[in-house]
Structures are given as C-alpha cells and as structure tokens.
N, C-alpha and C positions, 0 to 999 in steps of 0.2 A: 521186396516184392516177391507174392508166390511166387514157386518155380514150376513150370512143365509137368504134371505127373499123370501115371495109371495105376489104378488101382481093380484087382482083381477081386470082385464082389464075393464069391463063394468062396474066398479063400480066408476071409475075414473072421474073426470069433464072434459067436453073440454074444450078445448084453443080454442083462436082466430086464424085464420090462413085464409088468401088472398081469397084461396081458396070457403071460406065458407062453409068445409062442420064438423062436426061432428072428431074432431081429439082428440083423447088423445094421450098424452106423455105417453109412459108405463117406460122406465130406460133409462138411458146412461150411457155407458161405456167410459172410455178415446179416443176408438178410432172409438165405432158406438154406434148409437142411433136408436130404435126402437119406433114409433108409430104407434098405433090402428086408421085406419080412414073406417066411415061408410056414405056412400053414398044413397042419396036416390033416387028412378025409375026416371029416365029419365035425370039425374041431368048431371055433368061434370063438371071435374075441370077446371081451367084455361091452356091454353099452356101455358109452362115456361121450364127453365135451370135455370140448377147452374154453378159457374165458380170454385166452389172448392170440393164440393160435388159429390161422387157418390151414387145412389141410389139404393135400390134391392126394387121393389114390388114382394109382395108372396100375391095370391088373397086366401081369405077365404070360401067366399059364393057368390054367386051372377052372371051376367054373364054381361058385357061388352066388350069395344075393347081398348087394352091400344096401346096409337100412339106414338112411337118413331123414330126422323129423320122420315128418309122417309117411314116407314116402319111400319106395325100394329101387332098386336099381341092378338087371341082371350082371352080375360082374364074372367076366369074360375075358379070355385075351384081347386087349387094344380097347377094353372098357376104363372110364376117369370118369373121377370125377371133384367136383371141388366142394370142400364140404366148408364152409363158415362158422368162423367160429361162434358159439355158445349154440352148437346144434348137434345133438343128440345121433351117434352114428355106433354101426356093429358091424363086421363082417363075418359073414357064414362059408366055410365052406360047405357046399352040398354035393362036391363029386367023389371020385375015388380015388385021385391023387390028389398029390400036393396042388395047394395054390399060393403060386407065387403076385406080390406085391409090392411094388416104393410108395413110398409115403412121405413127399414132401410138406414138410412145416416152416409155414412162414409168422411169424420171425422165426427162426430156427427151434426146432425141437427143445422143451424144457420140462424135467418129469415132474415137478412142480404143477405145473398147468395139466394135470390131469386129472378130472372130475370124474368117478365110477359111479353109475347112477343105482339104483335100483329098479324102477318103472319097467319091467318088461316091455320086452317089443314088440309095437303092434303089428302082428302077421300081418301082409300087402301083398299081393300080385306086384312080382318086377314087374318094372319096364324094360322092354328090349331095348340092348343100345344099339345106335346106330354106328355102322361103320364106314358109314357112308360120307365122306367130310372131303370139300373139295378141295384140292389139290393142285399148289402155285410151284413157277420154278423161281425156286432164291436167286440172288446175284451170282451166287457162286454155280450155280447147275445144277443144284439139289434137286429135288423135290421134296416140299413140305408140305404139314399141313400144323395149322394152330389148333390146341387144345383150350385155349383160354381166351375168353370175349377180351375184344378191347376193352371194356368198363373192367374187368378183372383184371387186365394187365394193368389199369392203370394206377387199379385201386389199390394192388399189392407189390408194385414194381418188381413183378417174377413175369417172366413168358419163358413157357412149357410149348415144344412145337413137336413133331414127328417127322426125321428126314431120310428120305429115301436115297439110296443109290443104286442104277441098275448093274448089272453085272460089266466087269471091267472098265469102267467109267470112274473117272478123277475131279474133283470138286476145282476149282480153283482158289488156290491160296486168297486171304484175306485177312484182317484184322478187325477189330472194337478197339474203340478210344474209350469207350465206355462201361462196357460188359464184361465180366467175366462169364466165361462159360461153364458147363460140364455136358458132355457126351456119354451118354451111356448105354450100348450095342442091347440092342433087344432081340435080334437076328441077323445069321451072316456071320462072314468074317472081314478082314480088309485090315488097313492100316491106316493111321490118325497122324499127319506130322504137325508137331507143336513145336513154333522156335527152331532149334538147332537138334531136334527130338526125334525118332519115326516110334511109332507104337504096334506093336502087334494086335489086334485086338479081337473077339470075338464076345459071344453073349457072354453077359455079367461084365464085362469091362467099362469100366466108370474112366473119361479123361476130362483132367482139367485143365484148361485153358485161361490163363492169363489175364487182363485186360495189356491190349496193345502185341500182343501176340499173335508171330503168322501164326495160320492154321489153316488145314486140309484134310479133307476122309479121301480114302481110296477104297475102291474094293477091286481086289485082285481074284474074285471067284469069276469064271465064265461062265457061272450057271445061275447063281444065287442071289439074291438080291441082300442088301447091306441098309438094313434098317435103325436106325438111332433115335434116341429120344433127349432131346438139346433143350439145354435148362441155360436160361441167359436173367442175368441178376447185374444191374438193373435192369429192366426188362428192356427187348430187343427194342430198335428203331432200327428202319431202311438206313437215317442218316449216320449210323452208327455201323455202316456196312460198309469198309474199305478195302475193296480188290486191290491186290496186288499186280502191278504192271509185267508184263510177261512178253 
C-alpha cells in the first residue's frame, strides 16, 4: 500500500515537454496525473489534442487566455477548466509575469498522446470566468466548492473540489474506503496530518493520502486563510466520507 507523503512542488526538476515551457511532474495516480507548469511573459504553448486524454487546467497566478475549439477563456487565478479530449487547446500568457498552472490528465499523462496541430488559432474574445461558485460545508468543517459537474465526475471517476479553511480552525479527522486523495496548498499555510504523519505545508505543497487513511488540514495562521485544492480518485462520494469518532 502507498505510504503517507509531501511533496514540495518548486523544489522538483523539470522534464522535457514539446511545449518548452518549465513542467514538473508532481504524482500520478492509476487513473489522473498532475503537473505543475510555469510559463513565462509573453510565452505560449503550442496548439495541440490528445486522442485519449482529458485534461483539467486550474490557473495559479498569473493572467492569460486559454483557447479551446472554438472558444477562449480568460485564464486567471482560480480560472479551470476541462478540456475533452480530441479538442484543440493553447495557452497564452498575456501579462508580465509568470503564469503558473496544473494540468491534470486523465488517464494519466502520456507524451505519446500528443497531437501538435498546425491550424492557427482563431483569435476570440475571452470569456470572463466566474468566481462565483457556491460554497458547501464538508462533513469534516471544510468549506468547499466543486470544480466538476456531476456528469464529469462520473464520466472520468476524478472529482477536483477547492477547500477552504478559515484562520485557526481544524478539520475533523476522517477517512475513504474508496478514494485516494492529493492535497495540493494553493494559499496559506497550516498543517496536513496523514496516518501517523503531521506535514508542514504551505503553497506548492502537493499531499498524498492513502485510501483508508486518517486525515486532517489545520491552519495554524490567525490571519490567513488556508486554501487547497483536493483531487479525489475514484471520484468523491458523501458515502465514501468516514468521520472519525472523537
């Protein structure tokens, strides 16, 4: 069985990737893979598809326009989106720093599966995303919200959520009989305990959680708020949510 781990994202080497831009590998799971890629001003990927992969971008930092089919999308902090596969996508950046991105691929990343098109892009007016998504409390005390329709969750048994913690406020321990997780700090700082584990963790901090493993966020700032972004594989259910007795 995996074991308990953190993995500090900028601390990682890049990989080579078509693209050329700054990519790590952060983990893969049997059925999705996450990577960390950072872009620099003015830059832009290549257009491309995949024919077996579906893709989610979740922007970090930074501001450009991610182009899908026929269609843009202003990408922004706390901008996703899911792109399907054998559909034509680019990202630009268009500010003056870096733009940071993960790039979850389900079934898991494969540089095989990548199609470089030629067809230029058709210029589009982004759409503005909204950041507007309402917001449930988990069993545990969270605050979340879902990135992915149910018809997505069910189609690619991946659910992608954003969970909030307010300042000095403790989640209550829980397990999956089902799920394995990853936690990955997008803001904040705090600590993650996994098992018999405590993690320190702040931005860039990627944890992996187990299936059948306790688990906990804390955030120990009094000021700041402790933001994550929880990738659960096979994708979440309620009845897959076991508070621990306390």
């Amino acid at each position: 069985m995996p074991k308990p781990s953190m993995i500090d994202t900028y601390s990682l080497p890049s990989v080579y990737n078509v693209c050329d831009q700054t990519l790590r590998e952060v983990i893969a799971l049997p059925k999705v893979s996450m990577a960390h890629v950072t872009m620099e001003a003015n830059d832009a990927s290549l257009l491309h598809q995949h024919s077996a992969m579906t893709e989610v971008y979740f922007i970090l930092q930074g501001e450009g326009v991610l182009y899908h089919g026929e269609r843009a999308l202003k990408a922004e902090k706390g901008a996703y989106l899911v792109i399907p596969k054998n559909t034509p996508h680019q990202l630009r950046n268009t500010g003056n720093t870096d733009l940071e991105h993960l790039v979850f691929a389900i079934p898991p990343f494969n540089p095989k599966d990548v199609e470089v098109l030629k067809t230029p892009t058709k210029e589009t007016t982004p759409e503005i995303f909204s950041h507007e998504k309402p917001q449930v409390t988990a069993l545990d005390g969270a605050l979340i919200h879902e990135l992915m329709s149910a018809d997505e969750r069910q189609h690619l048994d991946v659910a992608l959520a954003v969970g909030f913690l307010p300042p000095g406020r403790k989640a209550i321990p829980h397990h999956h009989r089902i799920s394995e997780e990853i936690y990955y700090v997008t803001d904040g700082t705090g600590k993650v305990r996994v098992g018999e584990k405590a993690f320190e963790v702040k931005k860039g901090s990627a944890v992996y959680v187990p299936v059948n493993t306790v688990h906990a966020l804390e955030n120990g700032s009094a000021t700041e708020e402790l933001k994550v972004l929880c990738v659960s594989s096979p994708s979440y259910t309620e009845g897959d949510f076991v508070l621990e007795s306390r």
